[in-house]
N, C-alpha and C positions, 0 to 999 in steps of 0.2 A: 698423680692420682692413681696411674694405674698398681706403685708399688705394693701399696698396704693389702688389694686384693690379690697379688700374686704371696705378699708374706702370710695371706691367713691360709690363703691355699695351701703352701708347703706346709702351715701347722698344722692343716687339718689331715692329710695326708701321711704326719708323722705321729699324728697321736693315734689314727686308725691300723698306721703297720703296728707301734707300741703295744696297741691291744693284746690280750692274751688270744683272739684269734685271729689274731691278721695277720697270718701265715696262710690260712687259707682262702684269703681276698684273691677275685680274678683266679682260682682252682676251681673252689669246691662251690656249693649252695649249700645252707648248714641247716639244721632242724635241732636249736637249742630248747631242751628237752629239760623242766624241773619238775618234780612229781613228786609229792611227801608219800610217807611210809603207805602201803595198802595194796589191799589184793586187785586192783588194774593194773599192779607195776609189773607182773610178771606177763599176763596177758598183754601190754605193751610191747614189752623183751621179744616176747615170740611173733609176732605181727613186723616187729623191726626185721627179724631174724627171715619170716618168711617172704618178706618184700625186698630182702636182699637186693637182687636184681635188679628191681626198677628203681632202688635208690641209686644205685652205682651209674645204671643209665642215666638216671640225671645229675650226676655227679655229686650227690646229697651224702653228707655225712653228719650222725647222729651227737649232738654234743649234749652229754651227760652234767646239767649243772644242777643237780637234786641235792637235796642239802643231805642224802645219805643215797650213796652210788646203786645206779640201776643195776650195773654190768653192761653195760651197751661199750662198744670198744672206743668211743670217744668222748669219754672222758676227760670231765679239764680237770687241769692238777691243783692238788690243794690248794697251791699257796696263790691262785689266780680262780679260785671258784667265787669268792667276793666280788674282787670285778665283776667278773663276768653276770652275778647275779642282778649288782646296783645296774651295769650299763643295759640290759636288757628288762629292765626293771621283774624279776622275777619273783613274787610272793609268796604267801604258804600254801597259795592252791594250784592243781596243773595251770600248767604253763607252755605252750608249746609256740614257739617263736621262726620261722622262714624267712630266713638272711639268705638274699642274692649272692651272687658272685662280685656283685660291686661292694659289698659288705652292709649295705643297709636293709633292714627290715620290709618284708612283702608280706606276709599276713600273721596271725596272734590264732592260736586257737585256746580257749580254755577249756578246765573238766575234762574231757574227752577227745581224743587226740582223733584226726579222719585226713590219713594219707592221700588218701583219692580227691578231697579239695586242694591238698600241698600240690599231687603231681598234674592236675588239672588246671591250675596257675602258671605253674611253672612250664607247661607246655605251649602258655599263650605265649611267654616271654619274646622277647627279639633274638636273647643272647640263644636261647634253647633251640627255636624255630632254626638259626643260622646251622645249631649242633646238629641239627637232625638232617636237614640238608647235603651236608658235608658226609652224613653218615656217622655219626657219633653219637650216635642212642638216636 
């Protein structure tokens, strides 16, 4: 009985590293970011740019899946922007997505993207509480 749940685990597990970001499961916290053409995408760029610090502190890295590139330096690559858009289900409107370091989804923001609820989440966490402790942001 117990085999079939130990086989769907290992599939679940190998189609999560498969992902086009499960390179950075158990590293980072990700903030998959799609934004169509318009004048908040620059003013996003700089807000990314001027919260530098407190994304690093929480080990948040900005993943670019805008069906035309912000410039933000994480960027997914062409040939995995597909994926990435069906598996996070991302549309023609903003879209701002906060994946854990476990790899699954903690909150959806639409239209208008607001860091201070991402890192005000992220600060209740277990994994984060433990980081801050240790000393690690």
């Amino acid at each position: 009985m117990k085999l079939p749940v130990v086989l769907a685990s290992a599939a679940f597990v190998t189609a999560a590293a498969a992902s086009p970001l499960g390179d950075y499961r158990w590293k980072n916290r990700l903030i998959v970011v799609s934004v169509p053409d318009g004048a908040a995408r620059a003013e996003m760029v700089a807000d990314f740019q001027k919260r530098r610090a407190a994304l690093e502190d929480r080990d948040l890295i900005v993943i670019d899946a805008s069906p035309t590139p912000l410039g933000v330096p994480g960027a997914v690559r062409p040939e995995d922007l597909e994926a990435v858009r069906k598996s996070w289900k991302l549309g023609g409107k903003a879209v701002f997505v906060l994946i854990g370091k476990d790899g699954g989804e903690k909150s959806r923001q639409t239209e208008k993207l607001d860091l201070e609820k991402f890192f005000a989440l992220i600060d209740t966490m277990p994994m984060r509480k433990a980081e801050m402790r240790e000393g690690g942001g």
